[in-house]
C-alpha positions in Angstrom: -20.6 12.9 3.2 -21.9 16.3 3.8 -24.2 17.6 1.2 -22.7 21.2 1.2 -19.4 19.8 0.2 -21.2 17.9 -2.8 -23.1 21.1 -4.1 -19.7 23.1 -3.8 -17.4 20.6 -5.6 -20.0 20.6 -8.2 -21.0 24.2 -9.0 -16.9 24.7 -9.2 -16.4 21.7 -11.7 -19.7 23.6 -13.2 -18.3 27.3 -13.2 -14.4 26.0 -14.6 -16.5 24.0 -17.6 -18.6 27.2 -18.2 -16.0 30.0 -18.0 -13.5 27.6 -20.1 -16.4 27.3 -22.9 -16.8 31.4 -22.1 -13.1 32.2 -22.9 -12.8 29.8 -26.0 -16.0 31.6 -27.2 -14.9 35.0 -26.9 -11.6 34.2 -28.6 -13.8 32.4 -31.5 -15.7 36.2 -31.7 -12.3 38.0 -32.0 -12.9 39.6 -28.6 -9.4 39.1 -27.2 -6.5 37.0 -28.5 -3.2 35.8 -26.5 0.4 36.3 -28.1 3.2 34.4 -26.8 6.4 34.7 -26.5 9.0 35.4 -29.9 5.4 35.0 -31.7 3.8 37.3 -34.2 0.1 37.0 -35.9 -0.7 38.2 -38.7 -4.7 38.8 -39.9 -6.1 38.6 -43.7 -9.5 39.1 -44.6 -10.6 39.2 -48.3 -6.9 39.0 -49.7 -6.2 42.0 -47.4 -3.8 42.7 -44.5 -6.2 44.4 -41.8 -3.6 43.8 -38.6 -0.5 42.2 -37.1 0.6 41.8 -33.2 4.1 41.6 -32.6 4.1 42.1 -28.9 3.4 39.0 -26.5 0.8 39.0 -24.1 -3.3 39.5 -24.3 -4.3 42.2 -26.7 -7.8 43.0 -27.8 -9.0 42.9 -31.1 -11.8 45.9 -31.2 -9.4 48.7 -30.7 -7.0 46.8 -33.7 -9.6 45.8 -36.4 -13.0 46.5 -34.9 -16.0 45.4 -36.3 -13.9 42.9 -38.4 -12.5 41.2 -35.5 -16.2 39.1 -35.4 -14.9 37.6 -38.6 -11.6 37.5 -38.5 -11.6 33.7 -37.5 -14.9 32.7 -39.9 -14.0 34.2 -43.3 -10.3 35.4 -42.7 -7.5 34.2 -41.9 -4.1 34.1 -39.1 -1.1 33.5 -39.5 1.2 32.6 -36.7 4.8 33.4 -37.2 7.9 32.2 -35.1 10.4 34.6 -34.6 12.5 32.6 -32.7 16.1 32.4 -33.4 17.1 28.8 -35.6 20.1 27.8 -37.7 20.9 25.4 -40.5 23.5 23.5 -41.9 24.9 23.4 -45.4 27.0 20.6 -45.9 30.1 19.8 -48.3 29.2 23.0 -50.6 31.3 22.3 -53.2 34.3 24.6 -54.2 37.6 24.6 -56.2 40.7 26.0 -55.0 43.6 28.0 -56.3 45.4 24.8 -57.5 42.5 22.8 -58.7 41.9 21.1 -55.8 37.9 19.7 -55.4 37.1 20.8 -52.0 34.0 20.6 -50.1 32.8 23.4 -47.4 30.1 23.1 -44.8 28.3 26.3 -43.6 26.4 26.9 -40.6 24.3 30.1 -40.0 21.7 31.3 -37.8 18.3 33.4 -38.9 15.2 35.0 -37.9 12.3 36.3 -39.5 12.6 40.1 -39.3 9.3 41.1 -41.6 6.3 39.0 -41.2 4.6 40.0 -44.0 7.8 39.5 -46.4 8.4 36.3 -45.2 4.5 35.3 -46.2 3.8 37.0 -49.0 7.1 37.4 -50.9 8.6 33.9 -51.3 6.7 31.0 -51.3 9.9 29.0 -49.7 11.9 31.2 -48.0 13.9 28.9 -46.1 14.5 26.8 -48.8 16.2 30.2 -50.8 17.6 31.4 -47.6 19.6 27.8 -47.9 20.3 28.0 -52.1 21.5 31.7 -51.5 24.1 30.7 -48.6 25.2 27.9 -50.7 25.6 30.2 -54.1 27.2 32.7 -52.0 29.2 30.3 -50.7 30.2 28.8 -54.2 30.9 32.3 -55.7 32.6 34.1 -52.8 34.8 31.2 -51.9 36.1 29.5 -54.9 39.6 30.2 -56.7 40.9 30.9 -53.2 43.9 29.8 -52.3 44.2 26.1 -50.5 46.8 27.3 -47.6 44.4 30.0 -47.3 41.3 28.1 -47.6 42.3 25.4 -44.8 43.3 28.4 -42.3 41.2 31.6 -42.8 37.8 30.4 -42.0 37.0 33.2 -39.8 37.5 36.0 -42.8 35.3 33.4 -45.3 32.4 33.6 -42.5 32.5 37.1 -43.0 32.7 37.3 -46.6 30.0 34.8 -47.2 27.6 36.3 -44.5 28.4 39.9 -46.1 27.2 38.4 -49.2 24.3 37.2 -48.1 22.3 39.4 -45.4 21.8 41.7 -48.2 19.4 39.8 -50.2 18.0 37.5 -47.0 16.3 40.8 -46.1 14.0 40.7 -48.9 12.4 37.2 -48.2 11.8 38.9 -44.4 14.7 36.7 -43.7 17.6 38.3 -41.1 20.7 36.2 -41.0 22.5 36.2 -37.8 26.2 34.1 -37.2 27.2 32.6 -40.4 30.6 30.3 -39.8 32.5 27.4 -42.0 33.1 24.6 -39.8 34.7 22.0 -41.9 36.5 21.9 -44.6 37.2 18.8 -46.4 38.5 17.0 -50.1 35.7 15.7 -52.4 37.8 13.5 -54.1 38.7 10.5 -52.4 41.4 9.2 -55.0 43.1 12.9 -53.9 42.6 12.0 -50.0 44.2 8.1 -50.5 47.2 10.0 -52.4 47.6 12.7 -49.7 47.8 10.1 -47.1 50.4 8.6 -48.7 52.0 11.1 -48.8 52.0 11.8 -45.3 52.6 8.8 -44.6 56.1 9.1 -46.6 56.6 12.0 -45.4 56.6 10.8 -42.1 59.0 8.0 -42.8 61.1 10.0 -44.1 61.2 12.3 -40.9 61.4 9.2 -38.6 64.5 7.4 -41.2 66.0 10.7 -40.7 65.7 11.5 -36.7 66.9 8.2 -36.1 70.4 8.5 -38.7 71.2 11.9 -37.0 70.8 10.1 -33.4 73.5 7.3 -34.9 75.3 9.7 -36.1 75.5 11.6 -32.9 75.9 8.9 -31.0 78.6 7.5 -33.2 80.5 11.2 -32.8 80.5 10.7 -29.2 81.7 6.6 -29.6 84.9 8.0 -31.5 85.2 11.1 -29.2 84.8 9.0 -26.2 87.2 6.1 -27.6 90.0 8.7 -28.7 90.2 10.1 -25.2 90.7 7.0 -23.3 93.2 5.8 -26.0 95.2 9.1 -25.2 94.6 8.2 -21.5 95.2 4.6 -21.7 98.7 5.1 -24.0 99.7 7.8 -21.1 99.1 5.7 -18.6 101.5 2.5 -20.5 104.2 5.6 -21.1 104.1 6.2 -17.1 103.5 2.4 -15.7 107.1 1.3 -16.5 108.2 4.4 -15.2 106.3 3.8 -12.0 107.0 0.4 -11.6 110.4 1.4 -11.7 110.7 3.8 -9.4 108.9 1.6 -6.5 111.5 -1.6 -7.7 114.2 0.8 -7.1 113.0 1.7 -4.0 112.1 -1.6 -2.5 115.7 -2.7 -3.7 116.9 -0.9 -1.2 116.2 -3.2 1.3 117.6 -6.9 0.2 115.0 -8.2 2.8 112.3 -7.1 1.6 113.1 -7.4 -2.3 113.7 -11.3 -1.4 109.5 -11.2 0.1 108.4 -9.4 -2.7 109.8 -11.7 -5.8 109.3 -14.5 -3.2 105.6 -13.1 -3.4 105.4 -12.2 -7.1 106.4 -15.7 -8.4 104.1 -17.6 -6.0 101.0 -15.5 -7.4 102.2 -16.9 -10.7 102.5 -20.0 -10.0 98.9 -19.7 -8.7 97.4 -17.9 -11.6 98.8 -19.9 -14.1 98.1 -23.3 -12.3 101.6 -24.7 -12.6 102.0 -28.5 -11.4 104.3 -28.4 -8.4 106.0 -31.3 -6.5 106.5 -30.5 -2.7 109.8 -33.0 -1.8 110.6 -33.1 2.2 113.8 -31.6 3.0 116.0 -34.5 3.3 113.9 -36.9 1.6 115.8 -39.6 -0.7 113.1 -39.2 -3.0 115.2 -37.1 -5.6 118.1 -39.5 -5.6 116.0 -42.7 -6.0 114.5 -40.7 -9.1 117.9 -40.0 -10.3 118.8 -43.5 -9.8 115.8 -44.8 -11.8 116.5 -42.4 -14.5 119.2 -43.8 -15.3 118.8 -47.6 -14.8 116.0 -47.1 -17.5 117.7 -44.8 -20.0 115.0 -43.9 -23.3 115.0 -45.8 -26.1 117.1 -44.5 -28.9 115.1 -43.2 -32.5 116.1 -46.0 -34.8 
């Protein structure tokens, strides 16, 4: 391997170790400090605010605290704030309504810290008042409402509750953004079993009763339907012997073709009602040896 290569790869493994230990000790000296993003810093030396940075990016300390800033980091102190935008969640906050009714509200909200040096110095747990004041808020603004309006206007309630609040968030260095109720909800589950049921009857009752009116309607057409053909059916008995009578008369007319036509008419009797019939041969002395038989064997009489 060429030697060149060697001494180069090591002076630059050298130079990044050296200027890496440079820039962490000129940061340990307070020469130069590097904000980020939705970041603030905040300095105390002695029990005493000397500075705060606000703005992201690098920023020298001389020109902000001066000779203090080769303490800063041995006998003060930093804070580091995020101002980033974060929410919470306050679940089943628990109200009464209009009526009585135990009801539970859950409240979401976003906030930000708006005053470093409030949020520090002024509460040792903002967050954790931020939260009790929503919930008090929420307890105080919303209860005694009415339950129609409870269950429906949970855009105006947002409003009222966040109104409420802001106000005294400010203080803490607290700034609350969105503030919505999501869910609203009974507390009492002997109340939910006995609403159910009453849905539930409610809906039997609904179904009992769609289904009578569909037999009643259906049994309005029935009649209406069976009236009409019995008007039909008893004019068309008034006409059919009138009919009949007319086409008798005219096939009467003709002898010839009456004779056919009964000729017809009784064979298609016969057939339908499956009459026994006994075919003799013209000419056949069948009948009068039947006669003859009848006769020599007469019935006995009833004694």
């Amino acid at each position: 391997m060429n030697p060149m290569l060697i001494i180069a790869a090591v002076t630059f493994i050298i130079f990044s170790i050296a200027i890496s230990f440079l820039f962490a000790l000129l940061r340990l000296l307070g020469i130069y400090v590097i904000v980020k993003e939705k970041e603030a810093l905040v300095y105390v030396l002695f029990g005493n605010v000397v500075g705060q940075i606000h703005e992201p990016g690098l920023h020298f300390l001389w020109p902000l605290l001066g000779w203090k800033s080769l303490i800063i980091n041995w006998l003060g102190k930093r804070y580091k704030i995020d101002l980033r935008l974060d929410q919470e969640y306050l679940r089943s906050q628990p109200v009464n309504s209009e009526e009585g009714a135990p009801m539970g509200i859950g409240i979401w909200y976003e906030m930000y810290i708006s005053d470093p040096l409030a949020y520090i110095f002024r509460n040792t747990d903002p967050r954790g008042s931020l939260a009790a004041n929503v919930g008090n808020s929420t307890v105080r603004c919303l209860s005694n409402l009415p339950l129609e309006n409870m269950m429906t206007n949970r855009h105006t309630m947002s409003r009222t509750v966040r109104d409420e609040v802001s106000s005294k968030s400010n203080e803490w260095g607290y700034m609350l953004g969105s503030c919505y109720v999501r869910k609203v909800h009974f507390r009492d589950s002997g109340m939910i079993r006995q609403i159910e049921s009453k849905v539930v009857n409610r809906l039997r009752q609904v179904t009992s009763a769609i289904k009578q009116d569909g037999a009643n309607q259906v049994s309005i057409i029935r009649s209406t339907a069976e009236r009409t053909a019995s008007v039909d059916f008893g004019k068309s008995a008034a006409i059919r012997p009138k009919i009949v009578g007319e086409t008798l008369r005219q096939i009467a007319k003709d002898p010839d073709v009456a004779k056919v036509l009964f000729e017809i008419l009784e064979t298609e009797r016969i057939l339908e009602e499956e009459i026994p019939v006994t075919i003799i041969p013209k000419g056949s002395p069948l009948l009068s040896q039947l006669l003859t038989c009848k006769k020599e064997n007469p019935s006995p009489s009833k004694a």
